[in-house]
TORMARSE-861537 format. One record per residue: residue number from 1; residue in one letter; x, y, z of N, C-alpha, C in turn. Coordinates in Angstrom, 3 decimals. Example, Ala and Ser with C-alpha at 12.3 -4.5 7.8 and 13.67 -1.06 7.14 Angstrom:
BEGIN
    n  res        nX        nY        nZ       caX       caY       caZ        cX        cY        cZ
    1    A    13.190    -5.690     7.800    12.300    -4.500     7.800    13.200    -3.300     7.800
    2    S    12.850    -2.250     7.080    13.670    -1.060     7.140    12.900     0.030     7.870
This chain:
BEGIN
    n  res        nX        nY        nZ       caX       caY       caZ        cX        cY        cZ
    1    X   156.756    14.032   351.818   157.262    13.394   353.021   158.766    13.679   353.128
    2    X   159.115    13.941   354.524   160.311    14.236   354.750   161.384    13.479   355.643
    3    X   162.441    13.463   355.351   163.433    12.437   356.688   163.110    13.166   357.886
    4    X   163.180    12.361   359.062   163.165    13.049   360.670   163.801    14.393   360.769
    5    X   163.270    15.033   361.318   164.382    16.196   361.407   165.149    16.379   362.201
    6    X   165.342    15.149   363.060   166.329    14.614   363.577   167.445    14.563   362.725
    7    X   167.515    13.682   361.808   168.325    13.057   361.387   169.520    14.150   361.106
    8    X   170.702    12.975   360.920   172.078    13.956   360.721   172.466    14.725   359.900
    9    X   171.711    14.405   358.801   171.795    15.098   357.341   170.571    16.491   357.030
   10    X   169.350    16.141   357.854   168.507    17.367   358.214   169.042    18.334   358.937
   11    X   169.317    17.795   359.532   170.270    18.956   360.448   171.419    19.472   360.154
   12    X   172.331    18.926   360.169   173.244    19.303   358.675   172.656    20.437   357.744
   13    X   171.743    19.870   357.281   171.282    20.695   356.036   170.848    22.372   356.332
   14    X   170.101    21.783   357.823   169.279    23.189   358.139   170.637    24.401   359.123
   15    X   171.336    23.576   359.658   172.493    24.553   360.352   172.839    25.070   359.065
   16    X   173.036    24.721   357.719   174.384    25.338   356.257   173.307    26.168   356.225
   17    X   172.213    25.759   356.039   171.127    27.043   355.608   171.003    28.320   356.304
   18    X   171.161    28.185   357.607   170.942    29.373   358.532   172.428    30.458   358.619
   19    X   173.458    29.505   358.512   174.838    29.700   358.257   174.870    30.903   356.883
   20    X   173.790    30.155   356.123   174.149    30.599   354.819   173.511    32.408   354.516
   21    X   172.368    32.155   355.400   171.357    33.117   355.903   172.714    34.323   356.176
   22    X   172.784    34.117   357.477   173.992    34.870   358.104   174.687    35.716   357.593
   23    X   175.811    34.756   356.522   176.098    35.800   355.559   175.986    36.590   354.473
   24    X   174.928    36.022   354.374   174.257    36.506   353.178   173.374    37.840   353.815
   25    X   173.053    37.636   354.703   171.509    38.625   355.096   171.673    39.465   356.478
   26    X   173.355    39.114   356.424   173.499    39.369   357.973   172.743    39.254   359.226
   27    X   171.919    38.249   358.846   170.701    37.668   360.136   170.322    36.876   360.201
   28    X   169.731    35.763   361.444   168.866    34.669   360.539   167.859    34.801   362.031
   29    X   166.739    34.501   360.803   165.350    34.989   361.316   164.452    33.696   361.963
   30    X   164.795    33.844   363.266   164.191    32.480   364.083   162.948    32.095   363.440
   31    X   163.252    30.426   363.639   162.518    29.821   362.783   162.451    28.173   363.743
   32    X   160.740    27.915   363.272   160.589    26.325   363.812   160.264    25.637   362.790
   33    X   160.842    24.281   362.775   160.782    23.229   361.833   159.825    22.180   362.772
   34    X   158.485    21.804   361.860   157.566    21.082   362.912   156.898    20.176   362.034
   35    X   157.376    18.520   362.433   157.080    17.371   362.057   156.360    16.509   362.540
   36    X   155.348    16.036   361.967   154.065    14.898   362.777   154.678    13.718   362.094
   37    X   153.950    12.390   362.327   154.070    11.311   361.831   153.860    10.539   360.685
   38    X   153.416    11.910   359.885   153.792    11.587   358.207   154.680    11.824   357.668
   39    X   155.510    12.925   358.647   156.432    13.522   358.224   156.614    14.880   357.341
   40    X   155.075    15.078   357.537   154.473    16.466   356.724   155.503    17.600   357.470
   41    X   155.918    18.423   357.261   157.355    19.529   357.128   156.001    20.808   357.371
   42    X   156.225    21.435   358.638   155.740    22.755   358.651   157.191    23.943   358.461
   43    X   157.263    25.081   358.058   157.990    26.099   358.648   157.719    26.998   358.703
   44    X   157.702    27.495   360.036   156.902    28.671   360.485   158.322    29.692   361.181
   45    X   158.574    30.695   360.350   159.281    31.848   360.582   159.013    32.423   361.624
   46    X   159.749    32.722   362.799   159.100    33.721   364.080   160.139    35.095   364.104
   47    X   159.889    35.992   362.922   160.420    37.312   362.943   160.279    38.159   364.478
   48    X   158.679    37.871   364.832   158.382    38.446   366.566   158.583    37.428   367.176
   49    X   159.821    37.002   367.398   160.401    36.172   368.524   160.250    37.240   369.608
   50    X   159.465    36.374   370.787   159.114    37.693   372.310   161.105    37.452   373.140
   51    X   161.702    38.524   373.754   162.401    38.890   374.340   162.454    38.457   375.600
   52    X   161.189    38.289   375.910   160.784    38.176   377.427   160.225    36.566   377.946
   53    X   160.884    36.052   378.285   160.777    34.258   378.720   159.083    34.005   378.768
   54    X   158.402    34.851   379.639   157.352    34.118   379.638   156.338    34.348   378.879
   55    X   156.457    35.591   377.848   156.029    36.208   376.409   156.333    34.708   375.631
   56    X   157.704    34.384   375.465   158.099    33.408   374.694   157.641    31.668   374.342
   57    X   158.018    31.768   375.991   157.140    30.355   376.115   155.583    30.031   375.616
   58    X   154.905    31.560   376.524   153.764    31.296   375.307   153.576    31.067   374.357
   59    X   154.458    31.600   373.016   154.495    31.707   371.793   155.060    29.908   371.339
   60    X   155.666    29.465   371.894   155.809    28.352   371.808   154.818    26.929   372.085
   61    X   154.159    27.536   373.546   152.889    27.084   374.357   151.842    26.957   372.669
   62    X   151.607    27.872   372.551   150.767    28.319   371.327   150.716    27.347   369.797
   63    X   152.330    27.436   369.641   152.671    26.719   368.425   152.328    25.245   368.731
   64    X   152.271    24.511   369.929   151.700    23.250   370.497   150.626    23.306   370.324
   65    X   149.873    23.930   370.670   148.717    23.495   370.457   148.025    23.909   369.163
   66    X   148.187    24.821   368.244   147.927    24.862   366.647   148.321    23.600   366.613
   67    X   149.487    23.188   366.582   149.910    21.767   365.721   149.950    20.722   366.678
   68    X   149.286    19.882   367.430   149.210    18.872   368.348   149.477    17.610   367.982
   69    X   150.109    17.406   366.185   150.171    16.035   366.054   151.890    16.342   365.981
   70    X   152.122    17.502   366.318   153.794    17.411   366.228   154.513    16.564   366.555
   71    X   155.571    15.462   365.909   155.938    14.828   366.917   157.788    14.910   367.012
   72    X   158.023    15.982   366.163   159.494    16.456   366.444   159.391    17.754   365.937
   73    X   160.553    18.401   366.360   160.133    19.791   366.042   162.202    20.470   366.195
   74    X   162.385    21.616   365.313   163.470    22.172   365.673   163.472    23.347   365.940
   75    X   164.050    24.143   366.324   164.061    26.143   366.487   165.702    26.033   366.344
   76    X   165.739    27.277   365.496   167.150    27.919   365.079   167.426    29.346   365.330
   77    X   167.905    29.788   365.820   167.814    31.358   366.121   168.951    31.598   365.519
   78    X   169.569    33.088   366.193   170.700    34.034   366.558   170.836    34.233   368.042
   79    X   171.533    33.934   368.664   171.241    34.543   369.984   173.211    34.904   371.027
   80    X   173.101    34.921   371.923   174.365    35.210   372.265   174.401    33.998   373.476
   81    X   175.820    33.728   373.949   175.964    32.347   374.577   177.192    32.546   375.734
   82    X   177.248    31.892   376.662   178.266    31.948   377.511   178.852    30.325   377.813
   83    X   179.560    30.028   377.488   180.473    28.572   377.345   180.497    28.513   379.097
   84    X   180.209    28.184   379.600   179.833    27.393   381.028   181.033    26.292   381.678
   85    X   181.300    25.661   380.566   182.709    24.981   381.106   183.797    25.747   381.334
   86    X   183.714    27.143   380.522   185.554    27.623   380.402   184.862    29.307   381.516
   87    X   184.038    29.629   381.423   183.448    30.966   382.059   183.144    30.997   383.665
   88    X   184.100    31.567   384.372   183.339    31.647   385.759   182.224    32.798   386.111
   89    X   181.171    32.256   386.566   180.456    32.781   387.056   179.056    32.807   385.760
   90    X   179.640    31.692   385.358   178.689    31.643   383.535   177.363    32.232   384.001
   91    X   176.471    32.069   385.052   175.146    31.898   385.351   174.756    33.183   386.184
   92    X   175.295    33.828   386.345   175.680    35.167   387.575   174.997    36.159   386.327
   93    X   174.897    36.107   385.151   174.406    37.630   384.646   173.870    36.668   383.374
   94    X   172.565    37.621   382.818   172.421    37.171   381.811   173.322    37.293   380.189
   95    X   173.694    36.341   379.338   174.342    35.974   378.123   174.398    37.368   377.292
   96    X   173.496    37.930   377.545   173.156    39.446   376.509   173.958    40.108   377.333
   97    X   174.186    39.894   378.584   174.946    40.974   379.200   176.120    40.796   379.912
   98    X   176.863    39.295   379.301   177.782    39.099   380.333   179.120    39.446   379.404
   99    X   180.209    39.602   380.409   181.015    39.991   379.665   182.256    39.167   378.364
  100    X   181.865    37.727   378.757   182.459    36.823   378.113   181.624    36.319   377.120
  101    X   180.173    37.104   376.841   179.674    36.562   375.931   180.047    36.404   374.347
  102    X   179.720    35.339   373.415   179.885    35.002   372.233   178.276    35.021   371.762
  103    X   178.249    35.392   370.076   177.584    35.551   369.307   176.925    33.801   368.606
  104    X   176.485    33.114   368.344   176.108    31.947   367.901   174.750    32.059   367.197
  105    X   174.513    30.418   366.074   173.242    30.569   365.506   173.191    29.202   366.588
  106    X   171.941    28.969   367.182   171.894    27.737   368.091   170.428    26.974   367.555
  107    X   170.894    25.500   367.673   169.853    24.525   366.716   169.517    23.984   367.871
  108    X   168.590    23.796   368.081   167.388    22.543   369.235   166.707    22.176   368.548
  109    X   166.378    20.787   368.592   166.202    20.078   368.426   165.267    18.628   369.062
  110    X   164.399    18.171   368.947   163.678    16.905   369.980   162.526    16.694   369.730
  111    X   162.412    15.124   369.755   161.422    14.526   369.476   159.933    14.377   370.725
  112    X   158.872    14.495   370.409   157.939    14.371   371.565   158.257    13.941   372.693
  113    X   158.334    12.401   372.915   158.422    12.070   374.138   159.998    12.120   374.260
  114    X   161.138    13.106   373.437   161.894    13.717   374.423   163.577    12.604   374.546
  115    X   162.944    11.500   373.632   163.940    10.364   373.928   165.239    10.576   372.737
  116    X   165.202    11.888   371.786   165.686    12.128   370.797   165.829    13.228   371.017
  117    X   167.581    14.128   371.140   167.476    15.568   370.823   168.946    15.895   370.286
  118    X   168.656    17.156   369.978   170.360    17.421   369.094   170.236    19.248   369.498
  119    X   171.255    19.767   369.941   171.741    20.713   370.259   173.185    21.198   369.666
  120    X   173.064    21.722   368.716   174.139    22.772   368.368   174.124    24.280   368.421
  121    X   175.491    24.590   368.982   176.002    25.929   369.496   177.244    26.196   368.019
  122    X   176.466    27.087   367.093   177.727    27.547   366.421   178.115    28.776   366.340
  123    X   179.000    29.174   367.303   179.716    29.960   367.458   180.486    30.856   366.124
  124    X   180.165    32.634   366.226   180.859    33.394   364.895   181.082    34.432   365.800
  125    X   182.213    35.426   365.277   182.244    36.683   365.185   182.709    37.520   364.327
  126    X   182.641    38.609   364.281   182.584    39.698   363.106   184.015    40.427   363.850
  127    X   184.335    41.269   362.662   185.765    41.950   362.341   184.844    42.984   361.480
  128    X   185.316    44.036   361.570   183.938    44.867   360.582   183.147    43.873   359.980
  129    X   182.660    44.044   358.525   181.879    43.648   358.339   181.726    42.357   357.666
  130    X   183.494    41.271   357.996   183.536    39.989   357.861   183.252    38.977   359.297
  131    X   182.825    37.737   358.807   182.304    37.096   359.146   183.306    35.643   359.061
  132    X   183.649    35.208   360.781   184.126    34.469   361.170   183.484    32.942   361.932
  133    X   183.231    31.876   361.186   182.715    30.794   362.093   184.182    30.269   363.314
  134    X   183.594    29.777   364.165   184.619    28.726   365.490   183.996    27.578   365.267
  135    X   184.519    26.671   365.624   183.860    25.386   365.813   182.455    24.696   366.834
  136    X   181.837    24.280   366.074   180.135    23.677   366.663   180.873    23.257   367.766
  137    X   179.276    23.509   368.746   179.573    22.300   370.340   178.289    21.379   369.709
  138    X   178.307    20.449   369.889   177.092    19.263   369.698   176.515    18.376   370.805
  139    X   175.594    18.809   370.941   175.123    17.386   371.762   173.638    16.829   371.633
  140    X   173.880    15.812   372.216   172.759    14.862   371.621   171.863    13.847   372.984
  141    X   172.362    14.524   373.880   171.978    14.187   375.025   170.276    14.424   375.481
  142    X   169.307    13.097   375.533   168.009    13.939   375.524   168.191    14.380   376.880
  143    X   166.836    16.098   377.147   166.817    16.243   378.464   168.416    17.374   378.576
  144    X   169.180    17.377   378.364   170.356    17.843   378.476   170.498    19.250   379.035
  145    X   169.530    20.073   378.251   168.832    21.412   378.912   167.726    21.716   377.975
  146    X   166.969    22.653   378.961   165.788    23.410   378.698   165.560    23.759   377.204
  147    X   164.674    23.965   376.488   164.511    24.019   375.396   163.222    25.204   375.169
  148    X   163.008    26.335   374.666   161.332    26.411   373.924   160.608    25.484   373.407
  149    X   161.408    24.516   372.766   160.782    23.282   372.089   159.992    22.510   373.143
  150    X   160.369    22.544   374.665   159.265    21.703   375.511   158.417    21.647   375.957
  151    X   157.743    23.336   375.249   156.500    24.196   375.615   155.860    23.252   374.297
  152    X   156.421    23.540   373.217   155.505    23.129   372.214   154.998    21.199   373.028
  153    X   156.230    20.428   373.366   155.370    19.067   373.632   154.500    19.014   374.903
  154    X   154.378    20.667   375.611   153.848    20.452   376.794   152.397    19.721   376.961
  155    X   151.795    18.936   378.056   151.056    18.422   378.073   149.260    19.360   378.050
């Protein structure tokens, strides 16, 4: 049995890990953390993370229904990000292709019915082949934005 994977210290734990991934492996290999109400701990590695949104969602769609007693769940990637408060035109091109984009490992986070979520953006970049963290954005706002994770609680 495991603490929520909510909690501050799970999460905590699992951002140092992916962090740790990073530099160590120069990658970190998307991954879902998926908890029912025993608290039984799945982790299921998604090396074929799909590229393509509605490839993806399926794959998520999918992971819902294998595991239907899920009742929190996290995904951690690599992915690239555009800061929306400081970026004009943040939404005008996609993140892979915009020109202000940043590199990040990004944590989602949320509980079934959605009333619990945690979102971190941690921001790195590289200099040859060192490795620079910036400071986390956090939020904890349920609902806040879109998630893969809301395929898995889809109905």
């Amino acid at each position: 049995m495991h603490p929520s994977l909510l909690s501050r210290s799970m999460v905590k734990d699992l951002l140092a890990q992916a962090c740790q991934n990073k530099e160590n492996d120069q990658q970190v290999v998307p991954m879902v953390f998926l908890a029912n109400n025993a608290r039984n701990l799945r982790v299921i590695p998604l090396p074929d993370l799909a590229a393509n949104v509605d490839v993806k969602r399926n794959q998520f769609t999918t992971l819902g229904k294998q595991f239907p007693d899920t009742t929190e769940a996290v995904f951690i990637c690599e992915t690239w990000f555009v800061r929306a408060d400081t970026t004009v035109d943040a939404f005008k091109v996609m993140p892979s292709e915009h020109p202000c984009r940043q590199e990040a490992i990004i944590l989602a986070g949320r509980n079934r019915s959605n009333t619990q979520c945690v979102g971190i953006v941690k921001p790195f970049f590289m200099i040859g082949q060192e490795l620079f963290w910036l400071p986390s954005v956090l939020s904890t706002t349920p609902g806040a934005a879109p998630s893969p994770l809301d395929h898995i609680f889809a109905p």
